[in-house]
Z-matrix of the N, CA and C atoms (Angstrom, degrees):
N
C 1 1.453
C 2 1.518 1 110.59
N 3 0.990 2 114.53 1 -38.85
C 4 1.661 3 132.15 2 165.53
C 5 1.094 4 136.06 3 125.28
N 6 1.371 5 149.19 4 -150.94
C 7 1.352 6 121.66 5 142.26
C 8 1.635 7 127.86 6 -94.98
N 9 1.337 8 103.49 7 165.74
C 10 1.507 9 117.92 8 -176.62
C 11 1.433 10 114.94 9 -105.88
N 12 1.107 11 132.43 10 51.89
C 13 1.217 12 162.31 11 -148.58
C 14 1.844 13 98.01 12 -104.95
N 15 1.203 14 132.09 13 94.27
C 16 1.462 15 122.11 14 -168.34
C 17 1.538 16 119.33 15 -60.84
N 18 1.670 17 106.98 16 158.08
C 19 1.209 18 98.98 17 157.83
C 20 1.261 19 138.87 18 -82.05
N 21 1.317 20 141.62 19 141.38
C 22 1.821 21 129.43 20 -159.51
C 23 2.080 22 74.61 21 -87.16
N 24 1.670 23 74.31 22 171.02
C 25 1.840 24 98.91 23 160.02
C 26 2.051 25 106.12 24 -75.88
N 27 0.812 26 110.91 25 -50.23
C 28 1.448 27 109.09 26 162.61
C 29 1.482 28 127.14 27 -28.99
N 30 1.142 29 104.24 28 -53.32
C 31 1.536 30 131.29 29 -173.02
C 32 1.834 31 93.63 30 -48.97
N 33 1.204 32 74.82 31 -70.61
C 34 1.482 33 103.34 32 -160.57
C 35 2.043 34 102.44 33 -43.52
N 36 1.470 35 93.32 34 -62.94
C 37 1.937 36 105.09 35 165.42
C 38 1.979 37 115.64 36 -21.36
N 39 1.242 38 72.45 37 -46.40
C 40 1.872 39 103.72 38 -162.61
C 41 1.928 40 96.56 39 -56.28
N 42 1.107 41 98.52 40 -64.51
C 43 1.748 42 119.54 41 -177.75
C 44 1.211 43 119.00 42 -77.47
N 45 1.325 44 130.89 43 -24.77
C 46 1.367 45 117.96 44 167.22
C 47 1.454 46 145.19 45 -90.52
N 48 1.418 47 113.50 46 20.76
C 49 1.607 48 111.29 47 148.73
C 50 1.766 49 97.59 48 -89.96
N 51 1.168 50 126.42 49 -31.80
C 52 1.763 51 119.41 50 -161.94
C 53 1.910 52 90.56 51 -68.17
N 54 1.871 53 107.93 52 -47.09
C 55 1.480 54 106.53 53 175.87
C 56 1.461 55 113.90 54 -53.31
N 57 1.603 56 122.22 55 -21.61
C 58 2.064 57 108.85 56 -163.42
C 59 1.935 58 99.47 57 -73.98
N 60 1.919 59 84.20 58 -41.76
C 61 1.707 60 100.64 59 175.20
C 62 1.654 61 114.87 60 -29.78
N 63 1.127 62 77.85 61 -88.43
C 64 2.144 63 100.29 62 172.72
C 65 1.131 64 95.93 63 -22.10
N 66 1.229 65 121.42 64 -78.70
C 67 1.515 66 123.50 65 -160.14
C 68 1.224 67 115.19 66 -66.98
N 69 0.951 68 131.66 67 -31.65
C 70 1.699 69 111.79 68 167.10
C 71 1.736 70 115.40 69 -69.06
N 72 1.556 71 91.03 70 -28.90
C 73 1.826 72 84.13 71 -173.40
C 74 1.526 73 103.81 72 -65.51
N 75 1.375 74 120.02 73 -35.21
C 76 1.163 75 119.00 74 -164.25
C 77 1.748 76 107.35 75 -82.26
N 78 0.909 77 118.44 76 -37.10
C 79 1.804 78 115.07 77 153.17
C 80 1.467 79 109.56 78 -41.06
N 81 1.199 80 116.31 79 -34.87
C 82 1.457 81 109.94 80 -164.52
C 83 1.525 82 113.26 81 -95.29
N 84 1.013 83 100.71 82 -34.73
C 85 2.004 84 107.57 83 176.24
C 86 1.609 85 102.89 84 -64.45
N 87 1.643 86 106.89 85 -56.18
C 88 1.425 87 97.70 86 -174.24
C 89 1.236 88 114.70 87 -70.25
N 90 1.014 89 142.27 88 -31.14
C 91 1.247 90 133.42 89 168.62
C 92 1.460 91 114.13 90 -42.22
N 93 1.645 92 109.09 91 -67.64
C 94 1.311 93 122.64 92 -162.29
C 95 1.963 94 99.42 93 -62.88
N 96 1.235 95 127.60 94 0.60
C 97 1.333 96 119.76 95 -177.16
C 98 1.542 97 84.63 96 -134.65
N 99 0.977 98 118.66 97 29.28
C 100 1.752 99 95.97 98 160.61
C 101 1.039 100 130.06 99 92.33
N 102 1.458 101 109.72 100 -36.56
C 103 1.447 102 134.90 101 -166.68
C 104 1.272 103 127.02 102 115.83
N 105 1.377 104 95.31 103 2.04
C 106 1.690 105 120.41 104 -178.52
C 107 1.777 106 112.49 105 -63.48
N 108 1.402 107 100.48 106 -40.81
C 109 1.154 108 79.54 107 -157.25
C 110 2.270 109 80.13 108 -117.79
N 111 1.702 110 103.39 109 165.19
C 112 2.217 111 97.26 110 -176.40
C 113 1.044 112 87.73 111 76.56
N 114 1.659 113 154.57 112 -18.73
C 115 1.112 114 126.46 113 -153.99
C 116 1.484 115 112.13 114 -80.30
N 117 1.682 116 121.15 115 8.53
C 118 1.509 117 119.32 116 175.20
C 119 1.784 118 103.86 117 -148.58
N 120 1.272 119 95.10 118 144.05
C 121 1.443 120 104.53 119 -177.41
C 122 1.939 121 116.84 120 -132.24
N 123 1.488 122 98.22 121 114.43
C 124 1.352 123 90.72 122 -177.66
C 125 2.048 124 109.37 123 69.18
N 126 1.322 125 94.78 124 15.19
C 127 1.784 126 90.48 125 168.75
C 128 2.061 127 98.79 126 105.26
N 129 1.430 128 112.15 127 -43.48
C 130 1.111 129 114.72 128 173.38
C 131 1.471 130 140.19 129 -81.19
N 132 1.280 131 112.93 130 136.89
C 133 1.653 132 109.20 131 -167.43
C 134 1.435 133 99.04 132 -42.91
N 135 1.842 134 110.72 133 165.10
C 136 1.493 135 118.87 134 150.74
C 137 1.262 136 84.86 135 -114.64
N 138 1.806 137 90.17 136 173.53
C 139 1.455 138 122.03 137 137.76
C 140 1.126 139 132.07 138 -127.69
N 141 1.149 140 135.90 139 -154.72
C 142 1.341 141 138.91 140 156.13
C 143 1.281 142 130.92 141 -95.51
N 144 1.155 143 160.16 142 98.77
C 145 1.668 144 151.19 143 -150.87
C 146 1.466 145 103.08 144 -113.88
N 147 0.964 146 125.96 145 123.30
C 148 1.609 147 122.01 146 -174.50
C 149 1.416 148 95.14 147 -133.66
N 150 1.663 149 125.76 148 94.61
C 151 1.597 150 138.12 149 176.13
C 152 1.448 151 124.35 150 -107.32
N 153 1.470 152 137.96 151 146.33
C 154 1.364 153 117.09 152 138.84
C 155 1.068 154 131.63 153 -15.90
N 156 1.371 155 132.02 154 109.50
C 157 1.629 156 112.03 155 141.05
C 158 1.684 157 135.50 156 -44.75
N 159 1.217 158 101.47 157 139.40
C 160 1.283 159 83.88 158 -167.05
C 161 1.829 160 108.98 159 -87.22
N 162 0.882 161 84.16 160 -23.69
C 163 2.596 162 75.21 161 162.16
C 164 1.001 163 108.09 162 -95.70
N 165 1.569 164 147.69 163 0.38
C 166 1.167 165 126.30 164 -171.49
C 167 1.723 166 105.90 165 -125.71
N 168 1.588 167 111.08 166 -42.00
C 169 1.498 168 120.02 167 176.73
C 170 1.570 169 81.97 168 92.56
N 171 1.115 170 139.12 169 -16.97
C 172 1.628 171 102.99 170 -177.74
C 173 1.990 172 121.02 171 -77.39
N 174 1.323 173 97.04 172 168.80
C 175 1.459 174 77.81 173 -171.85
C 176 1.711 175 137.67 174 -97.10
N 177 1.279 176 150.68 175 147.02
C 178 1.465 177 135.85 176 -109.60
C 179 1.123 178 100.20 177 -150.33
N 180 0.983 179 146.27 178 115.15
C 181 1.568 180 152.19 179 115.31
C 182 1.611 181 130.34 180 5.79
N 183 1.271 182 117.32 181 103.65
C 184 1.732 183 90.30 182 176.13
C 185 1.885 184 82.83 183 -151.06
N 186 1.832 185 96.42 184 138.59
C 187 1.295 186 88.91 185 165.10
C 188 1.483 187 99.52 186 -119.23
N 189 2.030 188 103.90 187 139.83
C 190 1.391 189 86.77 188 -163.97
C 191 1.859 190 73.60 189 -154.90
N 192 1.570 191 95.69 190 156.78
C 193 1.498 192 109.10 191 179.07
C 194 1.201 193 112.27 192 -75.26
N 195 1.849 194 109.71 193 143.73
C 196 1.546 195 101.83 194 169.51
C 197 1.104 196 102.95 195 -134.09
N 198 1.588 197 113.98 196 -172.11
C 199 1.120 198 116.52 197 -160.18
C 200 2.209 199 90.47 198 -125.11
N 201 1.010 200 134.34 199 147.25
C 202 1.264 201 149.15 200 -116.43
C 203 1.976 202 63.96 201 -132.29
N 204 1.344 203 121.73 202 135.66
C 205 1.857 204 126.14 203 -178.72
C 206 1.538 205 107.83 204 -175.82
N 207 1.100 206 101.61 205 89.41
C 208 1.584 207 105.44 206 156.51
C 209 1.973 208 89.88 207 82.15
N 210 1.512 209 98.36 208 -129.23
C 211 1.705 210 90.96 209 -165.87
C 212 1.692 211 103.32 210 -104.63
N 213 1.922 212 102.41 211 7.03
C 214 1.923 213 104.23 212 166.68
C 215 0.957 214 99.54 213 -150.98
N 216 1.180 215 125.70 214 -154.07
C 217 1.820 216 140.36 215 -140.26
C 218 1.672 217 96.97 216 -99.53
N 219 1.266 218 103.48 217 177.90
C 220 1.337 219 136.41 218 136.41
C 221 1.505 220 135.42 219 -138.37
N 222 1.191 221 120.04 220 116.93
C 223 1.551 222 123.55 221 -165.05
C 224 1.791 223 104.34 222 -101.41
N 225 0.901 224 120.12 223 141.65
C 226 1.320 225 143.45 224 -173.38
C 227 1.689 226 125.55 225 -112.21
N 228 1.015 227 101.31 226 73.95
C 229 1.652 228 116.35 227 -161.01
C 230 1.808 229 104.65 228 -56.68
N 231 1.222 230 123.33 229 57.16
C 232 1.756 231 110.22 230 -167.60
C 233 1.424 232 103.65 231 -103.18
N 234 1.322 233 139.30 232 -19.00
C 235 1.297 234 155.32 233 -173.42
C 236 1.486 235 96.56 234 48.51
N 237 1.172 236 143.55 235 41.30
C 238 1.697 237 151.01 236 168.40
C 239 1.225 238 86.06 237 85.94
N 240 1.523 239 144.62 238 10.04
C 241 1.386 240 111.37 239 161.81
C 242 1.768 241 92.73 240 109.04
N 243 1.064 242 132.61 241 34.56
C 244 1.218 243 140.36 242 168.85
C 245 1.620 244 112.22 243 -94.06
N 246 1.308 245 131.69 244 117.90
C 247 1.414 246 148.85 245 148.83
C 248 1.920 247 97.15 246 12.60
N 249 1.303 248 108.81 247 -52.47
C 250 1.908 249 74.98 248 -177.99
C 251 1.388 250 92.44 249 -129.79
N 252 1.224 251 97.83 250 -156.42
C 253 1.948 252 123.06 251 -171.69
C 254 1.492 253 109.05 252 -85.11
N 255 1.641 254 108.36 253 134.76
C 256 1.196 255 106.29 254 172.19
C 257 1.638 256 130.18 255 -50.22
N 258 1.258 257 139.97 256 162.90
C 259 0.970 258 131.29 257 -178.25
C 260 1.663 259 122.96 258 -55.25
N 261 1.553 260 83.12 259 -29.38
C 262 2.042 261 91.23 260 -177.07
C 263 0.925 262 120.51 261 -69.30
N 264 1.521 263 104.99 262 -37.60
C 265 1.536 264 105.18 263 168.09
C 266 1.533 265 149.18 264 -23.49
N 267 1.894 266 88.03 265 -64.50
C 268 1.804 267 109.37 266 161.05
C 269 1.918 268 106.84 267 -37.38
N 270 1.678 269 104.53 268 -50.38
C 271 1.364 270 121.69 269 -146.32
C 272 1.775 271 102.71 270 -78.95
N 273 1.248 272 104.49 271 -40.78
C 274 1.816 273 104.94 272 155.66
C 275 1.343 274 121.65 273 -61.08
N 276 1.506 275 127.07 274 -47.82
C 277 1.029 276 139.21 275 -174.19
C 278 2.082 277 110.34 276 -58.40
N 279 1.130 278 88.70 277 -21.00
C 280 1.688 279 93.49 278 -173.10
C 281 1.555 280 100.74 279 -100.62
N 282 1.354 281 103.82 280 -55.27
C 283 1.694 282 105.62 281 171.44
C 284 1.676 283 102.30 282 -139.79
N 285 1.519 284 89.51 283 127.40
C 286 1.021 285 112.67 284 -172.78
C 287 1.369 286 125.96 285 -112.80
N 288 1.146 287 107.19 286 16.54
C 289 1.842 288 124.52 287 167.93
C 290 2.120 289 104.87 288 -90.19
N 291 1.150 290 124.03 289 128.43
C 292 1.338 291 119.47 290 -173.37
C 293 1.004 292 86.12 291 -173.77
N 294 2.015 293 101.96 292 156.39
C 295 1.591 294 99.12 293 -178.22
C 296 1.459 295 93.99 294 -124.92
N 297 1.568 296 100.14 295 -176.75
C 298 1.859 297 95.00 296 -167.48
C 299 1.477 298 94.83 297 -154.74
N 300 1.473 299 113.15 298 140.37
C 301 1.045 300 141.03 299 -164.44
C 302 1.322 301 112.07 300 -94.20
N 303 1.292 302 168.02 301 137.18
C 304 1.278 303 152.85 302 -58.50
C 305 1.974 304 110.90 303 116.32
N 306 1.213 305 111.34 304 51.08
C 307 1.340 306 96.37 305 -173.50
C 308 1.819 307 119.92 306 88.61
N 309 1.266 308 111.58 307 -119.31
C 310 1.630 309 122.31 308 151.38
C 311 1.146 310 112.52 309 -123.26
N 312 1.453 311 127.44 310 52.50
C 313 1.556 312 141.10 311 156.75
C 314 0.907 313 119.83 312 -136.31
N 315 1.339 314 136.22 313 92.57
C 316 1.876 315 154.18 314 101.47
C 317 1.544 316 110.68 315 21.63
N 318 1.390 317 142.42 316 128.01
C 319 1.084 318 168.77 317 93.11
C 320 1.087 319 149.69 318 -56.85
N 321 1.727 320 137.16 319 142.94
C 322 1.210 321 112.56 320 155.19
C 323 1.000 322 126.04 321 -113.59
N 324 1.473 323 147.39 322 144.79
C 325 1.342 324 144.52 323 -168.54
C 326 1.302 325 108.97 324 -136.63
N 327 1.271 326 96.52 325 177.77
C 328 1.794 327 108.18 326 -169.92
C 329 1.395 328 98.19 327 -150.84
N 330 1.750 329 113.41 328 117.85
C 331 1.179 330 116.82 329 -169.08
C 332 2.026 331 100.73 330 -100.05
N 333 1.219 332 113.56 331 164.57
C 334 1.370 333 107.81 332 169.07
C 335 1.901 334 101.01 333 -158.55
N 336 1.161 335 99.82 334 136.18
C 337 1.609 336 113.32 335 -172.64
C 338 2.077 337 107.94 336 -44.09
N 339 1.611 338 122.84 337 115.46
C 340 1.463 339 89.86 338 -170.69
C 341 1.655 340 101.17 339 -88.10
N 342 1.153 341 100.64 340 165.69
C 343 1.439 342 130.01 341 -176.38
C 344 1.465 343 106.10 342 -63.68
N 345 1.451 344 100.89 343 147.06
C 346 1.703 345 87.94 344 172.27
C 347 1.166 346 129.97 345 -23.61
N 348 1.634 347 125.50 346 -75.21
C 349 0.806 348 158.82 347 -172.96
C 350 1.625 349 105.99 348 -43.62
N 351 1.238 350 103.85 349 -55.98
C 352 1.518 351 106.83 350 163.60
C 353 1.439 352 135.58 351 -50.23
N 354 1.761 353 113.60 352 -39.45
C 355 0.665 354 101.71 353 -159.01
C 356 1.871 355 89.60 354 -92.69
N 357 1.132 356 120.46 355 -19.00
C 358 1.656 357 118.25 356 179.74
C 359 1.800 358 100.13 357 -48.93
N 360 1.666 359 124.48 358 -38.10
C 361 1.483 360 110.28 359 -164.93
C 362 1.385 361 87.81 360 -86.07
N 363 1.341 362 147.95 361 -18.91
C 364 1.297 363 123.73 362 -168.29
C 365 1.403 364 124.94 363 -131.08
N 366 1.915 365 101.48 364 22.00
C 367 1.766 366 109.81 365 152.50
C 368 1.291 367 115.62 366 -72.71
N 369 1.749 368 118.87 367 -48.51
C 370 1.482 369 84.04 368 159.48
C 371 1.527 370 169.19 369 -69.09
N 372 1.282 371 105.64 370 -10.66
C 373 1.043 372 115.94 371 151.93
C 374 1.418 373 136.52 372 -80.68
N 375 1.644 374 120.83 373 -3.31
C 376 0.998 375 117.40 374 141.39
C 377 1.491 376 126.73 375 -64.75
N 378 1.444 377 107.21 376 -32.56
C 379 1.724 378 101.72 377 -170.39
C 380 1.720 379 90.08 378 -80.20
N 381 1.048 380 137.43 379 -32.00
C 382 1.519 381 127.76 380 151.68
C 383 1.314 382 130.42 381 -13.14
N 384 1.195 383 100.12 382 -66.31
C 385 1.660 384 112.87 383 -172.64
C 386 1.363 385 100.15 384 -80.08
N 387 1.597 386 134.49 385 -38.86
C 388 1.110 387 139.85 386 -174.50
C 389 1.474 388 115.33 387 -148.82
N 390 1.377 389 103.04 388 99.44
C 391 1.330 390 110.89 389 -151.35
C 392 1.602 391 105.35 390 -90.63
N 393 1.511 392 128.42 391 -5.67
C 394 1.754 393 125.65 392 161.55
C 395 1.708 394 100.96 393 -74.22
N 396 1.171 395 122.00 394 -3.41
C 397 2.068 396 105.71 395 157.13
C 398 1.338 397 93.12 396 -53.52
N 399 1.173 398 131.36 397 -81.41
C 400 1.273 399 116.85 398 -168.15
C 401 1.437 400 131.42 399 -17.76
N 402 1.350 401 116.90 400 -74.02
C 403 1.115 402 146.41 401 174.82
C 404 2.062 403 105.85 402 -45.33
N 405 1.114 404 104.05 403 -45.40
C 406 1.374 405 104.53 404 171.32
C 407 1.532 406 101.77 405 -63.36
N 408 1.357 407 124.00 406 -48.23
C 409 1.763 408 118.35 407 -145.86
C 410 1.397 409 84.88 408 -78.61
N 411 1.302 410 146.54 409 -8.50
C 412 1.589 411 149.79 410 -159.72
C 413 1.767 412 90.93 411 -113.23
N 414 1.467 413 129.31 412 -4.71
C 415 1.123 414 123.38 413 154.32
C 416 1.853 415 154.67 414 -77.19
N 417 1.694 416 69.79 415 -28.03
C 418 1.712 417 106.47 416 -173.44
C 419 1.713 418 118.09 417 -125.51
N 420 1.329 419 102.85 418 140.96
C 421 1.638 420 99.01 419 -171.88
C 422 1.425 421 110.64 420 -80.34
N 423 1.402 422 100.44 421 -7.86
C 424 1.534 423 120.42 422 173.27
C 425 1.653 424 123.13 423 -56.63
N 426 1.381 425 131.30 424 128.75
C 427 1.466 426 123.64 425 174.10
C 428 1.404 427 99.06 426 -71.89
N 429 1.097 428 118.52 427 120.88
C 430 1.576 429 127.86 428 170.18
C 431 1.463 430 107.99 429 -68.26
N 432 1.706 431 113.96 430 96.14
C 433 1.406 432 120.53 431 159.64
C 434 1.537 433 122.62 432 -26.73
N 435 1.489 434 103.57 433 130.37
C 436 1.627 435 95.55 434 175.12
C 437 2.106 436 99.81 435 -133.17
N 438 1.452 437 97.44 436 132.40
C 439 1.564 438 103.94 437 -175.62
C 440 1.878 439 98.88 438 -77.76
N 441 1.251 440 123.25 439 148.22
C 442 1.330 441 108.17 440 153.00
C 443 1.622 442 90.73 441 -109.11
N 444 1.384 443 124.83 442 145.87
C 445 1.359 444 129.25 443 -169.04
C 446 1.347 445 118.73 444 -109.77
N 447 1.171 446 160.64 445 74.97
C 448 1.763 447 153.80 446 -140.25
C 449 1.508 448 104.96 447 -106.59
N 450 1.170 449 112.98 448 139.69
C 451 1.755 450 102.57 449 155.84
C 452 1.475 451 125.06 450 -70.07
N 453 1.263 452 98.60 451 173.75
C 454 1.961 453 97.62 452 -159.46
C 455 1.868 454 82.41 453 -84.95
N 456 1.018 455 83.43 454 150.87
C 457 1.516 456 110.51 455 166.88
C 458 1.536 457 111.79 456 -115.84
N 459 1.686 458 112.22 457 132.01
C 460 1.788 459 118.99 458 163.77
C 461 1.284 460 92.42 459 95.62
């Protein structure tokens, strides 16, 4: 599985203009193919997440793995196990209506932080579908946020 060796805040400094790169290209390929092609990372599905920012309100790009739950997602905020929360996080956490891309199918959902309890029935099956969650949450002293995601109802 590998090691669990943390990420510093440094680390992290180090990788994130090469990470803003990536991520737009990879918004942009999958899109431009449908979803055909980015559509898995490290073995696990993507999608597309298109949210508020949460300081700016404009709207954001993120391709990030989910986990397939009930009639929407679950997203797993661990950033490989780095000292804090991904950026999206903040950006769900403030507004939490966003829609998500799926191939060439668009949604809207509504994510909400799960509850303990929640999240104990549905870490394993995240480390299921993508079994380095694990390996990240064995990185960080941090509880690795987990979204349960629903479509809007009414």
């Amino acid at each position: 599985m590998g090691t669990a060796r943390p990420i510093s805040e440094s680390q992290l400094r180090l990788i994130k203009p090469g990470l803003r790169l990536f991520t737009r290209l990879h918004v942009f390929l999958y899109r431009l193919s449908g979803g055909r092609l980015f559509n898995r990372m490290g073995g696990g599905e993507v999608c597309i997440v298109t949210m508020k920012g949460a300081k700016t309100g404009r709207a954001k790009d993120f391709p990030l793995m989910y986990v397939p739950y009930k009639d929407g997602i679950v997203l797993v905020a661990s950033l490989a196990g780095a000292p804090r929360h991904p950026v999206w996080y903040h950006n769900l956490m403030k507004h939490p209506a966003f829609e998500v891309t799926k191939g060439s199918e668009t949604r809207t959902l509504v994510a909400r932080l799960a509850t303990a309890a929640e999240k104990a029935d549905v870490w394993p099956l995240c480390c299921q579908v993508y079994p380095a969650f694990a390996l990240y949450q064995r990185r960080t002293d941090r509880d690795i946020p987990v979204f349960i995601c629903e479509p809007v109802t009414g």
